[in-house]
C-alpha positions in Angstrom: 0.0 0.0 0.0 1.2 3.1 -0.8 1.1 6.2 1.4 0.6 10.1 -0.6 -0.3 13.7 0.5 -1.7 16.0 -1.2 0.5 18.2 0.0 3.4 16.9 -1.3 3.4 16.2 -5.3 5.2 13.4 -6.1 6.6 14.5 -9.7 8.8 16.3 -7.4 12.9 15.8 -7.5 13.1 14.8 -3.7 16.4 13.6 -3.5 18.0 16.5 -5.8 16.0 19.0 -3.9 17.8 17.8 -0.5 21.1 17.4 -1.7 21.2 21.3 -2.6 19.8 22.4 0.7 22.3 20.2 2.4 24.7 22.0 0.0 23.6 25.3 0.9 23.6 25.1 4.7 27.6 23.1 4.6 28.4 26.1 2.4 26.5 28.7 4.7 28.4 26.9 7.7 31.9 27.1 6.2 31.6 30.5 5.3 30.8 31.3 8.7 33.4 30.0 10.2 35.4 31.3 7.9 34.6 34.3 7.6 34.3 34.2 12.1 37.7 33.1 12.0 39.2 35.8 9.9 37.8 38.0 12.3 39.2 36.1 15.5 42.6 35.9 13.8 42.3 39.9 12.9 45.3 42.1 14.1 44.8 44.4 16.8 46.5 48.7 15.9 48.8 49.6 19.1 51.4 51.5 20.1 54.7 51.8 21.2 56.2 54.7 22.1 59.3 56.0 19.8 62.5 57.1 21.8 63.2 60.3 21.6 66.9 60.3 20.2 65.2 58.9 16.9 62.8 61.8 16.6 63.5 65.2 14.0 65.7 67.7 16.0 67.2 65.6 18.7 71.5 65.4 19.3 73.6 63.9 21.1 76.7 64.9 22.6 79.4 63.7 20.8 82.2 61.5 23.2 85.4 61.8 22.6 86.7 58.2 23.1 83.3 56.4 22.6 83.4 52.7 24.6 80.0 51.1 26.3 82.2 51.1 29.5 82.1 54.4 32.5 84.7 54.9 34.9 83.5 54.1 38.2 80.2 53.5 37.1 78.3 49.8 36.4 75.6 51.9 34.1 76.2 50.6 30.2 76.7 53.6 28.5 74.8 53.6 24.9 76.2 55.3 21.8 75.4 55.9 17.9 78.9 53.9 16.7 78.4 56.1 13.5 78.6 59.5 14.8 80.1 58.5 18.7 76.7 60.4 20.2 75.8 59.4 23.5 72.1 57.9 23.6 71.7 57.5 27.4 72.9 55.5 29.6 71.2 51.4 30.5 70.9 50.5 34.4 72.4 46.4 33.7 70.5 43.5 35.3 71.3 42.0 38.1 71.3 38.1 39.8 68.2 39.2 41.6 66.6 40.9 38.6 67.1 38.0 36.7 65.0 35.9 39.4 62.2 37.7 39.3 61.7 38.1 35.3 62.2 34.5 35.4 59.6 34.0 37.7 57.3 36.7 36.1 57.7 34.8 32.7 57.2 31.5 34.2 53.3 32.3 35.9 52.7 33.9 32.6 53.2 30.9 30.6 50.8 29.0 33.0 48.2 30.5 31.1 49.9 31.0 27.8 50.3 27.0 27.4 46.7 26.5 27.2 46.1 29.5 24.2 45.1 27.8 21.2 47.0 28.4 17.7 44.3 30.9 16.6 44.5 33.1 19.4 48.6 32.8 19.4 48.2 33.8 15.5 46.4 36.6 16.3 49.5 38.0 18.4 52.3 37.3 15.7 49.5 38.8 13.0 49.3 42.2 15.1 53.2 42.4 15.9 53.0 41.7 12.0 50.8 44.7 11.2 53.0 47.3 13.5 55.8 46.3 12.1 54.9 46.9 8.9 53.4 50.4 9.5 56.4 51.5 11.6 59.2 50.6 9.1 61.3 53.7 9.1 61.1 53.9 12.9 62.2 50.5 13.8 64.9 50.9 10.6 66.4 54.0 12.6 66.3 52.8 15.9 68.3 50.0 14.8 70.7 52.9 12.9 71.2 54.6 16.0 72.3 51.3 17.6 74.0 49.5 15.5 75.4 52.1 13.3 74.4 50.2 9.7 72.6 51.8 7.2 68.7 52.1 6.0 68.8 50.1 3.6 70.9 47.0 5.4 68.8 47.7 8.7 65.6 47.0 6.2 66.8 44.0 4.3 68.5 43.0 7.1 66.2 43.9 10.1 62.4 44.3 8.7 62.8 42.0 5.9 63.6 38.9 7.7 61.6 39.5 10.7 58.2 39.7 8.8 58.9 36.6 6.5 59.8 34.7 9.8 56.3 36.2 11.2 54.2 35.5 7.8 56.4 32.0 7.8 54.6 31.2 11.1 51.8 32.5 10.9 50.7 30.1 7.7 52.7 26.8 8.4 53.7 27.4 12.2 50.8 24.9 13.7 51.4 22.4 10.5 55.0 22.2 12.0 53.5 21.6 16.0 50.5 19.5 15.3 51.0 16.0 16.6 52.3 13.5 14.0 51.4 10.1 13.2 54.3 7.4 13.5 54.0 4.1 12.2 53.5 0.3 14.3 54.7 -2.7 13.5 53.3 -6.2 13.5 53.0 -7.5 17.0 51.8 -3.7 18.5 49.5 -3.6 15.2 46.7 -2.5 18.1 48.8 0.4 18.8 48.5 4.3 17.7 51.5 5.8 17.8 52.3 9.9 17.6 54.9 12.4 18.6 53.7 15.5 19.9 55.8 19.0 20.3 54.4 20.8 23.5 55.7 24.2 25.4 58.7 23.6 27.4 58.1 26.4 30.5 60.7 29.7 30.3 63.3 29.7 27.7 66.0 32.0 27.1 67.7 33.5 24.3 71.6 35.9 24.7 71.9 37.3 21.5 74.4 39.0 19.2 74.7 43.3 18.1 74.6 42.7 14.6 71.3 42.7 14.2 70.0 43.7 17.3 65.8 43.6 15.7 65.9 40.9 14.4 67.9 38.6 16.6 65.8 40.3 20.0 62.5 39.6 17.6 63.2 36.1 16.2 63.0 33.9 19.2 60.5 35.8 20.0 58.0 35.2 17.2 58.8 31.2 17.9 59.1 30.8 21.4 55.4 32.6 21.4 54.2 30.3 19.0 55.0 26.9 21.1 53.4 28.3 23.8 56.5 29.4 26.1 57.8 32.2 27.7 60.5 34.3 27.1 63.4 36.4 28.3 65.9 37.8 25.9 69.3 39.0 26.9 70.8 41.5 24.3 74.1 42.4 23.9 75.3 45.7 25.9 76.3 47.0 22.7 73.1 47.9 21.7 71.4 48.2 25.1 70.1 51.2 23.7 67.2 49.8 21.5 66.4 46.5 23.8 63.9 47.6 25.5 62.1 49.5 22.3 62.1 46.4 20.5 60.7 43.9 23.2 58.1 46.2 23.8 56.8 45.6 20.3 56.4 42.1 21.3 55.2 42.9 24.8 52.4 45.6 24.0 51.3 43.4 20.9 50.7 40.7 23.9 48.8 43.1 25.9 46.4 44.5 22.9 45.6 41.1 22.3 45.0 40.7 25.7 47.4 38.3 27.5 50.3 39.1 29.9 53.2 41.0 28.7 55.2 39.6 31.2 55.5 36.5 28.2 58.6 38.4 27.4 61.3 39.9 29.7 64.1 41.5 28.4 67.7 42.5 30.1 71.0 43.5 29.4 73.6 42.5 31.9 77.5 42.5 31.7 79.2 39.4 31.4 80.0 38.3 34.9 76.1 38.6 35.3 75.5 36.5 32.3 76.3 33.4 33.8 73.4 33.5 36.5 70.4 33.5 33.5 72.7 30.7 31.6 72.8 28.2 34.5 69.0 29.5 35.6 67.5 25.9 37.3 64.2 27.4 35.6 65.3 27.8 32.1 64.8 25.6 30.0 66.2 26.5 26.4 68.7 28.5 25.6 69.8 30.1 22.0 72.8 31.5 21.9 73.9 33.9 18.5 77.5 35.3 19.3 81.4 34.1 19.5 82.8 31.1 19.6 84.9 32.0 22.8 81.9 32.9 24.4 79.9 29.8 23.6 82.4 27.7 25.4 81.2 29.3 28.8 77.8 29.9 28.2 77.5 26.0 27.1 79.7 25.0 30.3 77.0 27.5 32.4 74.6 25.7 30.6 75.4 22.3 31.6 75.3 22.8 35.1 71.7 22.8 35.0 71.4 20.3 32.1 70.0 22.9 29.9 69.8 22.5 26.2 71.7 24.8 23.7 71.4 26.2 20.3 74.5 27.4 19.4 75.0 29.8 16.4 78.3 31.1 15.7 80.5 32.6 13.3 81.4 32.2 9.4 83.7 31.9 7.3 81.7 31.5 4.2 82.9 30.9 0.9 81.5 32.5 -2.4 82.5 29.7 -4.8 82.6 31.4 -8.6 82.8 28.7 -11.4 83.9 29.2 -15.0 80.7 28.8 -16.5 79.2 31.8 -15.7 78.9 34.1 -18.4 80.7 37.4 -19.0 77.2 39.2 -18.4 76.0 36.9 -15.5 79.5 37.7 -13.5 79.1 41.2 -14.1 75.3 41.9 -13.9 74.3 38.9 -11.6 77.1 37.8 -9.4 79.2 40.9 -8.5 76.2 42.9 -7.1 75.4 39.5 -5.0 79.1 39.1 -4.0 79.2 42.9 -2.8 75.6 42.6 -1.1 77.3 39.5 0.9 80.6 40.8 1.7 79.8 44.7 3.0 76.4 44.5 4.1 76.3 45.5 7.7 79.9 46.3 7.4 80.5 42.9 7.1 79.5 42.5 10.4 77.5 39.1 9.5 77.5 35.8 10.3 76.5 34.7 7.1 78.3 37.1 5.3 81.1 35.9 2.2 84.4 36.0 3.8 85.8 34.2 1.0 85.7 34.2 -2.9 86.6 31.5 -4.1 87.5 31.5 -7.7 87.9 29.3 -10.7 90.6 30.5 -13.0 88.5 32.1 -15.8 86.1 33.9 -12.8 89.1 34.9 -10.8 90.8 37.1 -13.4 87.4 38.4 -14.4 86.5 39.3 -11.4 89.3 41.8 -10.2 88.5 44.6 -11.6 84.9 44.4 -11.4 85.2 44.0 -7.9 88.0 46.8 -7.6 86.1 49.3 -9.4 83.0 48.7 -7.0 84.9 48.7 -3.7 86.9 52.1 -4.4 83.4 53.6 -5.2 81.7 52.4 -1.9 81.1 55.4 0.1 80.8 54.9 4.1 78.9 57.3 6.5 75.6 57.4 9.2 72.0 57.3 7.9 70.9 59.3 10.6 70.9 63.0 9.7 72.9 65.2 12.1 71.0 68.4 13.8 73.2 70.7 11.4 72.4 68.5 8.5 68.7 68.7 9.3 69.1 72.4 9.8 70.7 73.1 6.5 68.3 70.5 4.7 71.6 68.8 3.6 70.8 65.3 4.0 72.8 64.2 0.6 75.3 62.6 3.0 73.3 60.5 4.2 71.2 59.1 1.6 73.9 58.6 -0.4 75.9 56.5 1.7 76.3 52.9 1.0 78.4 51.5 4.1 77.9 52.2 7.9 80.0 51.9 10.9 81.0 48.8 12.4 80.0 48.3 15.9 83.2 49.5 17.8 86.8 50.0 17.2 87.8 46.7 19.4 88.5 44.8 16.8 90.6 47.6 14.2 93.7 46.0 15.5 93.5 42.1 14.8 91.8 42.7 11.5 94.9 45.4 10.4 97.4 43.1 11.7 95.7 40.2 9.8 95.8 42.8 7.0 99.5 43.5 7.1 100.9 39.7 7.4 98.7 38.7 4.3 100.8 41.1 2.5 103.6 40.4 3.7 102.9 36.9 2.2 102.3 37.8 -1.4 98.5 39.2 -0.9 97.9 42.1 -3.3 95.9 45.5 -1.9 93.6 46.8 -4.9 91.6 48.7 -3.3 91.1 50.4 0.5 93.8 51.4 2.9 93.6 47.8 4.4 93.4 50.4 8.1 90.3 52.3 10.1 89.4 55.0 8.4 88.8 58.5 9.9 85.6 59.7 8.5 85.8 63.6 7.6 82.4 64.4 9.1 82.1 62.2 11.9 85.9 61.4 13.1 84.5 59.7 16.2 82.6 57.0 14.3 84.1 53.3 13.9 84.9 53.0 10.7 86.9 50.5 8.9 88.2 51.2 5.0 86.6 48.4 2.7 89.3 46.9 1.7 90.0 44.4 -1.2 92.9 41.7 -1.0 93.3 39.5 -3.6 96.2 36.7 -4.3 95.2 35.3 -0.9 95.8 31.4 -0.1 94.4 29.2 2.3 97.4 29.2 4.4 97.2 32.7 5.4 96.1 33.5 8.9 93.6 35.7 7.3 92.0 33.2 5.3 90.9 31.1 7.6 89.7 33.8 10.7 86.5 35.0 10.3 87.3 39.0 10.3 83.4 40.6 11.1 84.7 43.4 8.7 83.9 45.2 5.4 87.2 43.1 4.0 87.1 41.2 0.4 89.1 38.8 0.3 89.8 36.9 -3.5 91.1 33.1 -3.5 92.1 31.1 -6.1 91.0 27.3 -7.6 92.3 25.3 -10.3 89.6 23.6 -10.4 86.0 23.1 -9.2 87.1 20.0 -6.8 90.1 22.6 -5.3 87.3 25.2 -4.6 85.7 22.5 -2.6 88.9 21.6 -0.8 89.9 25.6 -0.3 85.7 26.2 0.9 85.9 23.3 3.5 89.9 24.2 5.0 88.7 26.3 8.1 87.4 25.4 10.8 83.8 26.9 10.2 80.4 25.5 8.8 77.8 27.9 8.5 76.9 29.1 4.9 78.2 29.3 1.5 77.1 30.2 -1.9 77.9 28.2 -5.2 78.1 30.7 -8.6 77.7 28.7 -12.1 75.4 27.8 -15.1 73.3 25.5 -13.0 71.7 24.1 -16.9 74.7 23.6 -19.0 77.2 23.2 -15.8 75.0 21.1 -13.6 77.6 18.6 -12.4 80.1 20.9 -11.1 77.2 22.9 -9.1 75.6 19.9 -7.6 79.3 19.1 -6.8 80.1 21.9 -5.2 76.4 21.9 -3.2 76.9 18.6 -2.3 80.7 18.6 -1.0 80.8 21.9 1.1 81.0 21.4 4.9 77.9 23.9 5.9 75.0 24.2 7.6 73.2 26.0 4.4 74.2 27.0 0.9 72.3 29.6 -1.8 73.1 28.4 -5.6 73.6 31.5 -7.3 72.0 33.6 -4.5 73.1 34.7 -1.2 71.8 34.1 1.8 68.2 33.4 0.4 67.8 30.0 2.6 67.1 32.6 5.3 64.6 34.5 3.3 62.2 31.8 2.8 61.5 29.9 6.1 64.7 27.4 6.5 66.4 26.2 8.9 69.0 28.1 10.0 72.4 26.9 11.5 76.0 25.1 11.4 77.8 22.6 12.0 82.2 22.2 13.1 83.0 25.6 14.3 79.9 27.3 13.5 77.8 26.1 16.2 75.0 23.4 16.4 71.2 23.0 16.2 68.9 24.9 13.9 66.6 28.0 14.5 64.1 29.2 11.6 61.6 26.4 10.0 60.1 23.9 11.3 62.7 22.6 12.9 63.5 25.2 14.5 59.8 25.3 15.6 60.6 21.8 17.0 63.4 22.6 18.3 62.2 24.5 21.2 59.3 22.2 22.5 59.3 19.6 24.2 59.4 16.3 21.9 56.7 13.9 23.5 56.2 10.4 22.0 52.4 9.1 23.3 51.5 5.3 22.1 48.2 4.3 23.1 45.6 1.1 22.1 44.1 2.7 18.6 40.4 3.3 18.7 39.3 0.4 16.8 41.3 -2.0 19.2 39.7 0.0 22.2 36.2 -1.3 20.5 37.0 -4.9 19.7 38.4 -5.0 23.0 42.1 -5.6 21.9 44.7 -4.2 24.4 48.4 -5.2 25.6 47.8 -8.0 28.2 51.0 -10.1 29.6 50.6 -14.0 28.8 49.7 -15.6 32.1 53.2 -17.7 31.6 55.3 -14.5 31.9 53.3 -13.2 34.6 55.2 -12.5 38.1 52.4 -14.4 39.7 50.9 -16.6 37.6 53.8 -17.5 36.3 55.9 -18.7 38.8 55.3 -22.7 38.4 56.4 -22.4 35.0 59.6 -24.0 33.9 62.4 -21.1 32.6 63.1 -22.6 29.1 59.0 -22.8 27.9 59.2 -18.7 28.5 62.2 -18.9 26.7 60.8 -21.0 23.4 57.4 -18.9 24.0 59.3 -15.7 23.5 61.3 -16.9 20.9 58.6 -17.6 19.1 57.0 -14.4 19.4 60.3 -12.7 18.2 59.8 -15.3 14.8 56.3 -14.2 14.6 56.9 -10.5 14.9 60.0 -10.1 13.1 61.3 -12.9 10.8 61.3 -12.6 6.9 58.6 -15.2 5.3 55.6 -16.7 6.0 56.5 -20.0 6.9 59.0 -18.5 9.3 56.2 -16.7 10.9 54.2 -19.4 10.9 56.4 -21.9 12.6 57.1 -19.0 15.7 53.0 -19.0 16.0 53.2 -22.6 16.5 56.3 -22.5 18.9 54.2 -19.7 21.0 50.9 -21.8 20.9 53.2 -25.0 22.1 54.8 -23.1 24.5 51.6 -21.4 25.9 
């Protein structure tokens, strides 16, 4: 019997007419959540307020000898190492001071922990968006500091701190959602994952260079796990610490969680020791020295804390004789002099070394002559008299800062003078520090090119931190190889050749340098797009940047646990009663023996009739 309505006319398309609402409403659903989660994720405008030395109109008095260090005093004395202004002076942390921001970071992170990936998002997306409209402030305040220029504190500084932020933001919880491992036969029952949760406080004692980016960096990925942070900078550019945490900290607070996520301090040396040994740290990144990474690590193990060490460079530019007359002089020298003199050198992954095939090498000296006399050096940061008389040519024109201090001027000249006394040749620069006509109290060194160098010079094989060129020559692609991989570093390198028609030689080259990361006819680019980032040999150990860097910094939990369709048919780990403590007792030693030795056939022998015959020895046995 059939049942009808008049209601309901039966010529009707039931089934299509369903489908499309069901359609409609799972559309209507994942636009809303969408669209909800957009607006959940959405950053959030703040402020932080801009120091007053980087605003129109201010000066400094000039010192005369310019050094971080007072007479009599304990203060940290801040200074523009382009011009030798004073910026202020920095009170330094103490033992005790260090206590309580590691305590105020650890209750924070209580709370932190349990924040989900969308709400941590939402943080890095609204540091994102100030950084971004704040440019040109954050560029200068890392001038005044460091004294670099613009244009290197914004390739240098902005660049990579945004693509580590944007990095995160879109793959960050990819990288920390738990990840399925596999079983095997006899725990085929079993669901196995590895999980990356927040480790508590961690700490991160970081390098001048780039004193943004490096303060920043951690930062961005300790947030992200779910920890706690508290950065020591270097007392070199105490100045801006504070200014640059507080991006981090107010971005916190707008989004409202506790600022006290992130702590930041500057301390002397003899201070340094108390946060590195910290029973309630437990991470440390280190970016500085190699000499100083021998004691923090030796602080570090006190406690058993973990280390990421990231050191120095030496890294080689390897040039190969297939690139083209136009490539070398179009392509590779603009590359090589954006590696060697950006930040006046002063980088880790800066080229240290060209490394030359025959061809290359005699091509390249007097491209690289001609641009290394031109390079002009100089501040970024207008004086009062130059904003006064609207002459800022000086400095927008310039190409090269200041280097950090004049501590070093010394080693690097002496290096300087004993490569020549071995056969190097000086094409360009004065090979000395340079006096600079409108701000003599500045630390600048004269870029300086050297060519004729060979690996057994002291100066080929210590990493100088300096606007310094240095030109080697290979007989052959393998020799570059041997020449890259003769010192005791690891960190980058980049490989320069026709990677179509000279494939072999590049892949060579890729494949046999001793580094941590190399660029193929690039520089530098591995960091520019979300890689890990670290050394190996001299250069330090462990990665940062990526996802396993992300990784790096949790804590690596492995959870195996009865899968859910054993849980249903009842299928769990359960010890046979013969191997029982209890139950077990009466039975004589060599049946658990044969029992177990036929599990071990059954489990993990190769054929069937292997596995077969260890069933049958466990069933005997039983």
């Amino acid at each position: 019997m059939e049942l009808s309505s008049p209601f309901l006319p039966e010529d009707l398309p039931w089934l299509e007419i369903a489908i499309a609402i069901v359609g409609v409403v799972l559309a209507c659903i994942v636009v809303r959540s969408t669209i909800l989660g957009e607006d959940e994720e959405a950053p959030v405008d703040y402020a932080v307020p801009l120091p007053e030395q980087c605003k129109p109109g201010w000066s400094g008095t000039i010192l005369e000898n310019p050094s971080i260090k007072i007479p009599r005093s304990s203060a940290i004395q801040c200074y523009n190492p382009a011009t030798g202004q004073l910026l202020g002076q920095v009170n330094p942390a103490t033992p005790d001071g260090i206590d309580r921001a590691v305590a105020r970071a650890a209750d924070a992170q209580k709370e932190w922990a349990t924040t989900t990936f969308r709400q941590r998002r939402k943080v890095l997306g609204t540091m994102l968006k100030f950084i971004l409209d704040n440019q040109e402030d954050i560029a200068t305040v890392a001038c005044l500091d460091s004294g670099k220029t613009k244009v290197d504190a914004m390739l240098g500084e902005i660049l990579v701190t945004i693509e580590k932020l944007k990095w995160t933001i879109q793959h960050g919880e990819k990288a920390l959602r738990p990840e399925r491992r596999p079983t095997n036969f006899l725990m085929m029952y079993k669901h196995n994952e590895v999980r990356w949760e927040p480790l508590g406080v961690l700490a991160a004692c970081v390098s001048w260079n780039y004193p943004f980016h490096n303060a920043l960096s951690p930062i961005i990925s300790t947030l992200f796990t779910g920890s706690a942070i508290l950065v020591k900078s270097s007392e070199q550019t105490a100045f801006s610490a504070n200014y640059f945490t507080s991006i981090a900290r107010n971005a916190l607070s707008a989004c409202g969680h506790s600022a006290n996520l992130v702590q930041s301090l500057v301390c002397w040396p003899q201070t340094a020791n108390h946060l590195t040994s910290h029973p309630r740290i437990s991470h440390i990144t280190f970016i500085g020295s190699r000499p100083v990474a021998h004691i923090v690590c030796a602080s570090a193990a006190n406690a058993l804390i973990p280390v990421c060490v990231e050191l120095g460079g030496k890294d080689p530019a390897v040039v190969l004789d297939s690139v083209s007359d136009y490539d070398l002089e179009h392509k590779v020298v603009p590359i090589l002099m954006k590696g060697i003199f950006t930040s006046s050198g002063q980088n880790c992954i800066g080229i240290e070394r060209i490394i030359a095939c025959p061809r290359s090498y005699d091509r390249l000296i007097p491209l690289l002559e001609r641009q290394i006399r031109s390079l002009r050096q100089g501040s970024s940061i207008p004086t009062q008299t130059q904003e006064a008389t609207h002459n800022n040519n000086t400095t927008s024109n310039i190409d090269i800062g200041a280097m950090i201090s004049a501590t070093s001027f010394p080693h690097i000249t002496s290096l300087i003078q004993s490569a020549l006394s071995q056969g190097a040749a000086l094409l360009a620069g004065t090979g000395k520090p340079h006096i600079h006509p409108s701000h003599p109290h500045g630390h600048y060194f004269s870029p300086t090119f050297l060519s004729a160098i060979t690996p057994s010079m002291p100066i080929a094989t210590t990493e100088l931190f300096a606007p310094i060129c240095l030109l080697l020559r290979a007989a052959s692609p393998s020799h570059a190889i041997e020449i890259a991989n003769s010192t005791p570093y690891a960190l980058g390198a980049s490989v320069f050749g026709n990677a179509s028609s000279n494939k072999k030689n590049v892949d060579m080259c890729v494949q046999n340098i001793k580094a941590g990361m190399v660029s193929v006819n690039d520089f530098g680019a591995y960091y520019a797009v979300g890689l890990p980032f670290g050394g190996r040999g001299g250069s330090g150990y462990g990665r940062f940047g990526g996802q396993e860097g992300l990784r790096g910094i949790c804590n690596l939990k492995s959870v195996c646990k009865d899968s859910g369709w054993a849980e249903w048919v009842g299928v769990g780990t359960r010890i046979p009663g013969l191997l029982d403590y209890v139950h077990g007792r009466e039975v004589e030693g060599g049946r658990k023996v044969r029992f177990l030795r036929g599990m071990m056939q059954l489990g993990y022998a190769d054929g069937v009739r292997r596995r077969v015959r260890g069933l049958w020895e466990m069933v005997r046995s039983a």
